[in-house]
N, C-alpha and C positions, 0 to 999 in steps of 0.2 A: 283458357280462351283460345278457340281455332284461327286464328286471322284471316284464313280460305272462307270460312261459314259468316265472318264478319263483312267481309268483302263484298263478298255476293247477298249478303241483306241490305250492308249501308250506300252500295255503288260508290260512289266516289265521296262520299262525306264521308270522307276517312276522321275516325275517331281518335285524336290527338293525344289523349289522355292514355291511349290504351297501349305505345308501344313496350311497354317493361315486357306486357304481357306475349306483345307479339315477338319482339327480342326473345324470351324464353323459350319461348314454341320450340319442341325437339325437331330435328330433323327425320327422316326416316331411313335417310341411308348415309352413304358419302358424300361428300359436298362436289358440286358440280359446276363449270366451268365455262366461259363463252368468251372466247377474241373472236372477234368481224372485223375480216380486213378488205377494206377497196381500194381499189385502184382505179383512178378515172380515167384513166387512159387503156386499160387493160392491157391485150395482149395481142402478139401477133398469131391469129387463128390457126394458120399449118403447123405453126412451131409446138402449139398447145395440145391439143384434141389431137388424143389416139386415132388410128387409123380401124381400130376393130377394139368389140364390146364385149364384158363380161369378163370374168374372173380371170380369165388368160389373157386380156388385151397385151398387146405391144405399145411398151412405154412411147412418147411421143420423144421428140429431141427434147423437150424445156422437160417433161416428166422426169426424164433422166437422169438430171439434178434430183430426183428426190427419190430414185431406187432405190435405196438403202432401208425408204420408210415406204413401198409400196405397200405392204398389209396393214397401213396405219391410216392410209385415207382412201376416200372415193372421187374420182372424178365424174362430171355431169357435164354433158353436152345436151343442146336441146334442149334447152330451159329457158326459161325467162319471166320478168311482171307481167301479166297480162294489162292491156291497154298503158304501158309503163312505157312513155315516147318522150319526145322533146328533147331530142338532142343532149347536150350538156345539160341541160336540166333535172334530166335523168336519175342525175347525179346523189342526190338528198331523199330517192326514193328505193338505194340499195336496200335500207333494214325496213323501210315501210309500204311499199310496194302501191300507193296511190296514186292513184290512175291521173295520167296527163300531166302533169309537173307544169310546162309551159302553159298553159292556159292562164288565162285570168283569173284572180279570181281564186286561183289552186290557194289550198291549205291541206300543210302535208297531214300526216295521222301516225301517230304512236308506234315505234319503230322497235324493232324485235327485244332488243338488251331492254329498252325501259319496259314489257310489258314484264321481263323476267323481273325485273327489279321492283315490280311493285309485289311479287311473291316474298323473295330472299335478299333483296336489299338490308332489311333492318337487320341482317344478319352478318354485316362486316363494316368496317369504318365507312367504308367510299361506297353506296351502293350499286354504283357504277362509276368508270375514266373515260374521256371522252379524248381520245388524243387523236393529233393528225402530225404530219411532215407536209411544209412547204404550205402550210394552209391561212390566209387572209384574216387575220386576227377575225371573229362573230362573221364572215360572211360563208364559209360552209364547216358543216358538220355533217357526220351520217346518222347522229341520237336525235330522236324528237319526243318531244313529253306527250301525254295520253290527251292533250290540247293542239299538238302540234304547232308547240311550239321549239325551236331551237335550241339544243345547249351545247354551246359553244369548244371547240377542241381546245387544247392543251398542246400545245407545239414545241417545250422544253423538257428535254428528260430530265436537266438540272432541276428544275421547278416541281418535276412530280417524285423525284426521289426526294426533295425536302418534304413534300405533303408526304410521303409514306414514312419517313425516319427520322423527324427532325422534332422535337417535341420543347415546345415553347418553358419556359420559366412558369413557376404557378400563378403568378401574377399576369405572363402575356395570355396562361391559358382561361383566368377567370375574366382577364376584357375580354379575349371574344367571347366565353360564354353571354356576356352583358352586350357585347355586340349583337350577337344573334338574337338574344330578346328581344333586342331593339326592334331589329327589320322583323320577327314576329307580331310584334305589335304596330307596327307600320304596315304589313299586311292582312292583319285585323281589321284596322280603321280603312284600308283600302278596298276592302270587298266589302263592306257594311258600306261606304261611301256608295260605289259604285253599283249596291243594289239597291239602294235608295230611289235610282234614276229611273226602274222598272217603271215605275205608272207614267212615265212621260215620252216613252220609245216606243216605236212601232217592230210588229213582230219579227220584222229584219234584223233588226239594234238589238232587243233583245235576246235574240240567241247568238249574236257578235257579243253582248254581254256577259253571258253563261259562259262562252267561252273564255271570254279573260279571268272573270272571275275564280273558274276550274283553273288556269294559269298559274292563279293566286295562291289560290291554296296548294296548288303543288309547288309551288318553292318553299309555301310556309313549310310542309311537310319536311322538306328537304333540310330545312333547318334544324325542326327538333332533330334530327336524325343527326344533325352534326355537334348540335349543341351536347348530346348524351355521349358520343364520342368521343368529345373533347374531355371529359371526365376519364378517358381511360388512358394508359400510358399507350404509347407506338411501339412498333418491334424493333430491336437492336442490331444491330448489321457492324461489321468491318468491312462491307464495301465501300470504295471512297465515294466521294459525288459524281457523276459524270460531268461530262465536259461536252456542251453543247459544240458543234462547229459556229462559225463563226460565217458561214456564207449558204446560199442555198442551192450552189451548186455542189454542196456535200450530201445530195440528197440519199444516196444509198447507205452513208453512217449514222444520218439522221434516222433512216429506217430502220436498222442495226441496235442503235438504241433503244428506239420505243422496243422493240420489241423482248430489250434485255429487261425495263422497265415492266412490261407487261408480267414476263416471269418471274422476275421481283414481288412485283403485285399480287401473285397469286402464290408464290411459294410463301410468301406470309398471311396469306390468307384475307391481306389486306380489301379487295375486293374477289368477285367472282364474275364481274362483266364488264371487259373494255370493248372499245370500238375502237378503230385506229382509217384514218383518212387517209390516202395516200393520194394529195394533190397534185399530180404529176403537169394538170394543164396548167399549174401555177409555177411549173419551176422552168430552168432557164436551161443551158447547154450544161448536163450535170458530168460530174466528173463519174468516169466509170474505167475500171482497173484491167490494162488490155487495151484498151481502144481509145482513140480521142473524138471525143462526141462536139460536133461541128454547127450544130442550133440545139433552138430549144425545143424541151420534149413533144410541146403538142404540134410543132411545127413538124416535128419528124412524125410525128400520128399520121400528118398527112402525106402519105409517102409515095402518092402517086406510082408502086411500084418500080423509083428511082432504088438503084441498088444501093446507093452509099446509104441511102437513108434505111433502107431494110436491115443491111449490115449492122448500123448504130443502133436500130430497134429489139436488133436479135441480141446484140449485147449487153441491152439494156435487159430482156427480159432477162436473159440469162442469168444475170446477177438475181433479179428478183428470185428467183428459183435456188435460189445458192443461198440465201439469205434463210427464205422460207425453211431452206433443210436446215441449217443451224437452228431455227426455231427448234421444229419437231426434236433436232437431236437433244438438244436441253431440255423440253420438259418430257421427252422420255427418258431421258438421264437422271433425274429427280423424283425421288424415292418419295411416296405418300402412302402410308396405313398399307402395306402389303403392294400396292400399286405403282402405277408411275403419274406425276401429273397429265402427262399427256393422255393417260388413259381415263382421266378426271374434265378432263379439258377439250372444249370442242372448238376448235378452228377453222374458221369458215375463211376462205378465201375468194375475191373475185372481183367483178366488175359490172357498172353498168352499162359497156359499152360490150357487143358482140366483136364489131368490128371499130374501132376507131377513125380508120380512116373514110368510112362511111359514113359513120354516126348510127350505125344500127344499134338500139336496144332488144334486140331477140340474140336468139342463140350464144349466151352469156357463159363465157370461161367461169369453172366453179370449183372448188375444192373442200371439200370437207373430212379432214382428218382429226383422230383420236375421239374422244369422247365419251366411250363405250359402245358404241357401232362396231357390226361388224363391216370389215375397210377391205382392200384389198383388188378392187373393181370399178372399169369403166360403166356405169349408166349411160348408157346410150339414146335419149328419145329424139321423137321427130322435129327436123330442122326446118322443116317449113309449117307444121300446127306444134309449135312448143308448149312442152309439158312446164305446168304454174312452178317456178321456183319457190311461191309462199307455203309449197305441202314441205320442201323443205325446212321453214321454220316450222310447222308444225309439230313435226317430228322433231326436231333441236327443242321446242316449247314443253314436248311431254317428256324429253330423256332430262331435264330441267329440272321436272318433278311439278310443272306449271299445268292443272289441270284446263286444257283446250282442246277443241277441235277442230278450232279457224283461225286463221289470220286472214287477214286482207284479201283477196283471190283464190285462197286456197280451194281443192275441192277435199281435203282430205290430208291423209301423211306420205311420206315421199315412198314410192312405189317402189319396191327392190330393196330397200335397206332396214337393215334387220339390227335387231339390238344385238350386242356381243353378251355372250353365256356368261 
């Protein structure tokens, strides 16, 4: 059974009964990889974006922090959503690129890791992580389901290394299997309820209908998928637990974390698509090593070209960038089938904000390293008609092995980047 040929006959009446089959489904090559990392606050512009393009560019000051991995990603200038505005609103439209946020009325649309994960999901415990730092219990996220609707981050590294390593007694693990039946059968009786309603709504209501209902059934999905993995044991680790901080002005150990978590995640094969939030307008005067940082973050966004505050901001990114490299050198330090993860693993870094202290969304700081691309170069497009940032997912959607050839705005695959030999 193809689950691709299934897909594309049954559209979204995904057929319940048939994951053994689609679980089995061979792969056709190595397994393939996605972190999306935001930062709502981005970066400071001059510090970021080289002064000159293509394969010889000259590192910028913050790139510099990650010379050591310059043939391992690309940087992009000159990009952005198209019609992708509204301020902070912006923000929930990194992996989905729908247009206008702020309006009324707005409903986001299916954000990159879930379109991967309705491919290669049933292919790992977690078919996707949905983490953030410093992030508002349910009120942002950067994952939205094929309904647009929300799913919610995960803010404790403590919390997600028990879900990767921690395996219940057979007793805790056969209630939740009976758990999970449970809300199965409670979203059963829920969309049979709620389409019941059809003959008495007008055709506004009912496609408000359709949509929840598609809602429905995607969490049912989501269940069998966990209920079947509950049947299998977790992988064994002597790493200890981490240690969550205790305040959120630890925001850069907190990000340190996720992202040891994230390698965790993927050196066990536990998943193959996180997200990770970097709340930055949520946190407060974060502690950062070298400098004493004086307000909070998004107050220093606004920096009116005050120096102390540039000062704090350049500190800040700086560490970002220092952080980032420790990523890269980890999973290019971890050995996978002849390869490294990071050569398995596509890391997408950036922001919805060009400018912060403007609130521009165009001209978006970007990074994309490992993956099997070939890396090593500035893409340079125009900064005042910016090239669609969605041909980027496009290209992330096919090295995937996700057969597309759109996403949201795209016109196509990102222009200049090539697959690696």
């Amino acid at each position: 059974m193809n689950r691709r040929g299934f897909l594309r006959g049954a559209g979204v009446a995904m057929g319940l009964p048939w994951l053994e089959a689609f679980a089995a489904e061979k792969e056709s090559g190595p397994p393939r990889r996605m972190l999306a990392i935001c930062n709502n606050l981005g970066v400071l512009p001059t510090g970021f974006f080289p002064g000159t393009a293509g394969k010889g560019y000259e590192l910028s000051p913050y790139l510099s922090h990650l010379k050591e991995y310059r043939d391992d990603f690309t940087v992009f200038s000159g990009v952005s959503h198209p019609d992708v505005d509204g301020s902070h609103a912006s923000e929930v439209c990194f992996l989905t690129a729908a247009p206008h946020p702020a309006n009324g009325g707005f409903r986001n649309s299916i954000s990159l890791d879930q379109v991967m994960a309705e491919q290669i999901g049933v292919r790992t415990r977690f078919p996707s992580l949905t983490l953030g730092v410093n992030v508002s219990k349910g009120q942002r996220s950067l994952t939205f389901t094929g309904s647009g609707v929300m799913i919610p981050c995960e803010d404790s590294a403590a919390s997600i290394y028990r879900r990767l390593f921690l395996q219940g007694s057979e007793e805790e693990v056969a209630q939740q299997i009976e758990r999970l039946k449970l809300g199965e059968s409670i979203m059963d009786s829920v969309a049979e309820h709620a389409k019941g309603l059809k003959g008495n709504l007008g055709a506004r209501d009912v496609e408000r209908l359709d949509q929840y209902v598609t809602g429905v059934r995607e969490l049912e999905r989501r269940m069998v998928l966990s209920r079947e993995w509950e049947k299998r044991p977790k992988p064994k680790t002597t790493r200890p637990e981490p240690k969550d901080p205790d305040n959120s002005r630890a925001y850069m150990e907190k990000v340190r974390l996720m992202y040891e978590m994230a390698r965790v995640a993927f050196e066990t094969d536990s998943t193959r698509l996180i997200t990770l939030f970097l709340d930055s307008s949520n946190s407060p005067a974060i502690e950062v090593q070298g400098i004493q940082i004086t307000d909070g973050y998004h107050n220093l966004s606004h920096h009116g070209k005050n120096e102390s505050k540039l000062a704090q901001l350049e500190a800040i990114d700086v560490w970002h960038m220092k952080l980032l490299g420790e990523l890269l050198g980890k999973l290019k330090g971890s050995g996978e089938g002849g390869a490294t993860l990071l050569d398995r693993t596509m890391v997408l870094y950036g922001s919805n904000f060009g400018d912060a202290n403007k609130h521009t969304t165009t001209n978006l700081p970007v990074i994309l390293a490992g993956g099997g691309f070939r890396h090593g170069q500035h893409l340079a497009f125009d900064q005042s008609k910016n090239y669609p940032l969605p041909n980027l997912f496009v290209s992330m959607l096919q090295r995937m092995g996700v057969e597309s050839d759109r996403f949201a705005s795209s016109t196509g695959t990102m222009r200049g980047l090539e697959l690696a030999g």
